[in-house]
C-alpha positions as CSV (number, residue, x, y, z in Angstrom):
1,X,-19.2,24.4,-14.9
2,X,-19.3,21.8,-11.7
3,X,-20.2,19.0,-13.6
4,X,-17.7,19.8,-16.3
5,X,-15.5,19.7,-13.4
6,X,-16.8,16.5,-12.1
7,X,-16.6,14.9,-15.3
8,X,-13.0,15.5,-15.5
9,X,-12.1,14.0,-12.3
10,X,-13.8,10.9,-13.9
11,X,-11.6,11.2,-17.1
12,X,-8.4,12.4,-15.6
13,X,-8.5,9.0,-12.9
14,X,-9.7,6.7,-16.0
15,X,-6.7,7.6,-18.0
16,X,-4.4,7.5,-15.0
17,X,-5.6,3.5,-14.5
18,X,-5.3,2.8,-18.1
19,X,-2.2,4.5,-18.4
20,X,-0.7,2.4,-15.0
21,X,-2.4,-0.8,-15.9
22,X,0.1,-2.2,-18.4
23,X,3.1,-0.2,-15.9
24,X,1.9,-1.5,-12.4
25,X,0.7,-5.1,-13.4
26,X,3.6,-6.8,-12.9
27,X,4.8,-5.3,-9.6
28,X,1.1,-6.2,-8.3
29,X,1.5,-9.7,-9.4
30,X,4.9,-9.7,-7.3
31,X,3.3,-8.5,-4.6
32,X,0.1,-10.6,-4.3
33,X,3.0,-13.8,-4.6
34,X,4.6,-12.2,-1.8
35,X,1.5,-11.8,0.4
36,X,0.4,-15.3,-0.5
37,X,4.1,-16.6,0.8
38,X,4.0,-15.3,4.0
39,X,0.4,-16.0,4.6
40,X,0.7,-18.9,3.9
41,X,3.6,-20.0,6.1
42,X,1.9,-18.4,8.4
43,X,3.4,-14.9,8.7
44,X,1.0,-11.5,8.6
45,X,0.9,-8.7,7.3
46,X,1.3,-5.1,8.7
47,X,0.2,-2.3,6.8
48,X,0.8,1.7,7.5
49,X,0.2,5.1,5.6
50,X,0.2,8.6,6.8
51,X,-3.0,10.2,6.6
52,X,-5.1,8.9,3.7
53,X,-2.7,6.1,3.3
54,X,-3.8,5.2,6.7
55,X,-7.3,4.8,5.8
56,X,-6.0,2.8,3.0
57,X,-4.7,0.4,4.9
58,X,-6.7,-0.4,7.5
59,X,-9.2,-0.9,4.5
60,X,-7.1,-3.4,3.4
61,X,-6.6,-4.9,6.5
62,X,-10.2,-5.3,7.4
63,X,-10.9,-7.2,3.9
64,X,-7.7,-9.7,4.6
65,X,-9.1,-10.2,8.0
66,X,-12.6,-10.5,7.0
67,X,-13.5,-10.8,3.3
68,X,-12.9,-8.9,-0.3
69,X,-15.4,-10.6,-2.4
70,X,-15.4,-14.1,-1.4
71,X,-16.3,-16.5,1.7
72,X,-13.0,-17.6,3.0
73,X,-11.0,-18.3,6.5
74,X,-9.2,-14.8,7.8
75,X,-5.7,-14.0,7.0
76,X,-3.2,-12.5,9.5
77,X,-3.2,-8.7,9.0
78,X,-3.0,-5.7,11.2
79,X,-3.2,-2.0,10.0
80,X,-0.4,-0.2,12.4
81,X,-2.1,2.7,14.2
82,X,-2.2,6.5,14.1
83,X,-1.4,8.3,17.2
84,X,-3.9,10.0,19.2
85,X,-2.0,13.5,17.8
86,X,-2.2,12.4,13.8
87,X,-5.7,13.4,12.1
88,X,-6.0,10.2,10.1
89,X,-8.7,12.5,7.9
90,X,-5.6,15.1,7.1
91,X,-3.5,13.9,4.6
92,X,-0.4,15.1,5.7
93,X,3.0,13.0,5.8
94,X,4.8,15.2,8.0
95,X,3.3,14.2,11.7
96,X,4.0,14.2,15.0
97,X,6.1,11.0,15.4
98,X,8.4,9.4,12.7
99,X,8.8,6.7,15.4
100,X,5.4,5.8,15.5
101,X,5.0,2.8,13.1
102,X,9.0,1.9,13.7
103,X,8.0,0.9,17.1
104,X,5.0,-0.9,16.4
105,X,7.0,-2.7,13.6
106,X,9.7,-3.9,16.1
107,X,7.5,-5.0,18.7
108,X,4.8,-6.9,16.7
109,X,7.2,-7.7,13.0
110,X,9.1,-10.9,12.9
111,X,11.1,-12.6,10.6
112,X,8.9,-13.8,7.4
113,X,6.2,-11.3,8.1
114,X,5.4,-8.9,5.3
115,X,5.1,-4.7,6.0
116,X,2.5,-3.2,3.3
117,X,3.9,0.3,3.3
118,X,1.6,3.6,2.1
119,X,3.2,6.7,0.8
120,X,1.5,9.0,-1.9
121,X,4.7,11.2,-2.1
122,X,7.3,8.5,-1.1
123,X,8.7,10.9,1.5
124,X,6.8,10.3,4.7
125,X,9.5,10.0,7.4
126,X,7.1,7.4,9.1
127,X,6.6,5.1,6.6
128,X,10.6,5.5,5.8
129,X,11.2,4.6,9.2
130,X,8.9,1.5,9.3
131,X,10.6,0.5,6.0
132,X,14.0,0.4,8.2
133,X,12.5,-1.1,11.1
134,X,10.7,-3.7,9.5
135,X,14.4,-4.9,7.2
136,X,15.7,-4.9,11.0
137,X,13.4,-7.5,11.9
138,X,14.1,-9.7,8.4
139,X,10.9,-9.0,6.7
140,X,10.0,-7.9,3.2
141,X,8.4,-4.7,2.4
142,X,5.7,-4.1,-0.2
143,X,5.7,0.0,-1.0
144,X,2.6,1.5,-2.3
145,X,3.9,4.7,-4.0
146,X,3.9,8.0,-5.6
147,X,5.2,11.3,-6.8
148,X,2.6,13.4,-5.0
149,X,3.7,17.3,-4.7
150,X,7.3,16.3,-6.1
151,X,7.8,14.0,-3.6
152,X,10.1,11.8,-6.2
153,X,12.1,12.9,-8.9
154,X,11.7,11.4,-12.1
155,X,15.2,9.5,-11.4
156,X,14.1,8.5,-8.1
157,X,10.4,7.2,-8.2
158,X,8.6,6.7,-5.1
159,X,11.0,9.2,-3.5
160,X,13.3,8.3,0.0
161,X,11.0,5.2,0.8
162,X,11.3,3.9,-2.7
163,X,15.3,4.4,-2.4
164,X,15.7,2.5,0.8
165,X,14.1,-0.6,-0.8
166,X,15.7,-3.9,-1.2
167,X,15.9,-6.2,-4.3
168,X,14.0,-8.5,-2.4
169,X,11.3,-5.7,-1.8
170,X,8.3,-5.0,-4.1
171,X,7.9,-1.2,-5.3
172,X,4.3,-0.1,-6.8
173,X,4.8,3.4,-8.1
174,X,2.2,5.7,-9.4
175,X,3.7,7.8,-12.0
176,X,1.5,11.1,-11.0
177,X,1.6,14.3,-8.5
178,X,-1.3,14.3,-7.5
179,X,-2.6,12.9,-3.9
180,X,-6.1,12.1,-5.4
181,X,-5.2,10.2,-8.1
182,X,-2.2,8.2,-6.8
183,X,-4.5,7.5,-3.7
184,X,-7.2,6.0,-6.0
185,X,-4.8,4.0,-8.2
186,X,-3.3,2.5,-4.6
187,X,-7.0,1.2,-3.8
188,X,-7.6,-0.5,-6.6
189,X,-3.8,-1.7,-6.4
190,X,-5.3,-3.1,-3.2
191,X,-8.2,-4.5,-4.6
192,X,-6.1,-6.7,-7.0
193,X,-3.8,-7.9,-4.2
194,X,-7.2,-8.8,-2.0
195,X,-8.8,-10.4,-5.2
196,X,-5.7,-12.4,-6.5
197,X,-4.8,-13.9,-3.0
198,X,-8.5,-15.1,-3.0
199,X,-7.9,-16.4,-6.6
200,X,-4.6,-18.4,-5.6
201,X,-6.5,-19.7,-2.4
202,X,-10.1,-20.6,-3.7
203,X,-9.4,-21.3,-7.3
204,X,-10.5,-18.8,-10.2
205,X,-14.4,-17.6,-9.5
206,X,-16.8,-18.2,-12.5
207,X,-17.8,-15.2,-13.9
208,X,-15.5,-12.8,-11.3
209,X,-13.6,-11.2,-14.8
């Protein structure tokens, strides 16, 4: 019965990926050329997610900063903070301060820079607020999204963060409720930014794919 169990987990987030693959490849691709812009003009990029989206990102960070795969120079990231009240092992959207990535975003954001934004349900009130915060201080947004627990209907992916995008912004939905899922699709989603900026930097690896 538990491996049964297990085993589905392993089909249910195959099929999710193969399904999203074809869906998600383009918005990816818009994304890694937006990363690559700013890094490159030397902006950076701040990322931010509630809860597991949190971990997410400062994943992400630390392999901008340091490495994915591949010897190269550091690139300008920062993963924005929890408070000292938010569990960043509870995935909850709904904590203690909306504020608290909005004020991070004003004070360390500026024009050109890129915000990498986290939200399995597209309704975190933090994430919506750094969305604001960062089009206050001219930069462009790349959403990381999903419908997890309803969070979006199906006229309004990636919920009130998805809606208070720009043209200019970049919007990665999931198409699934579930936290898992959406949450595992978002790393690899990562993965592929990490691994395509290397590409575009250090030329195609022989062998990588």
């Amino acid at each position: 019965m538990l491996e049964q169990r297990i085993q589905q987990h392993f089909i249910d987030s195959a099929d999710l990926k193969y399904q999203a693959g074809p869906l998600l490849s383009k918005p990816i691709s818009q994304a890694m050329q937006a990363l690559l812009a700013c890094v490159t003009s030397g902006g950076k990029i701040l990322a931010c997610g509630a809860g597991v989206s949190g971990l997410l990102a400062s994943q992400f960070a630390a392999q901008f900063v340091g490495r994915f795969e591949r010897e190269r120079p550091g690139l300008g990231a920062i993963a924005l903070p929890f408070d000292d009240t938010t569990d960043p092992a509870a995935d909850t959207e709904a904590a203690a301060d909306p504020d608290r990535f909005a004020r991070q975003v004003r004070a360390l954001g500026q024009a050109g820079d890129v915000l990498l934004a986290l939200s399995a349900s597209g309704q975190s009130a933090a994430v919506l607020a750094a969305v604001e915060a960062a089009h206050a201080r001219d930069m462009s947004v790349i959403a990381l999204l999903g419908n997890a627990a309803g969070g979006g209907a199906s006229s309004s992916p990636g919920g009130a963060v998805g809606r208070a995008l720009r043209e200019t912004d970049v919007q990665v939905c999931v198409p699934h409720e579930r936290a898992a899922r959406i949450h595992e699709v978002h790393l690899l989603a990562l993965h592929c930014l990490c691994d395509g900026v290397d590409a575009q930097l250090l030329g195609e690896q022989e062998g990588s794919l």
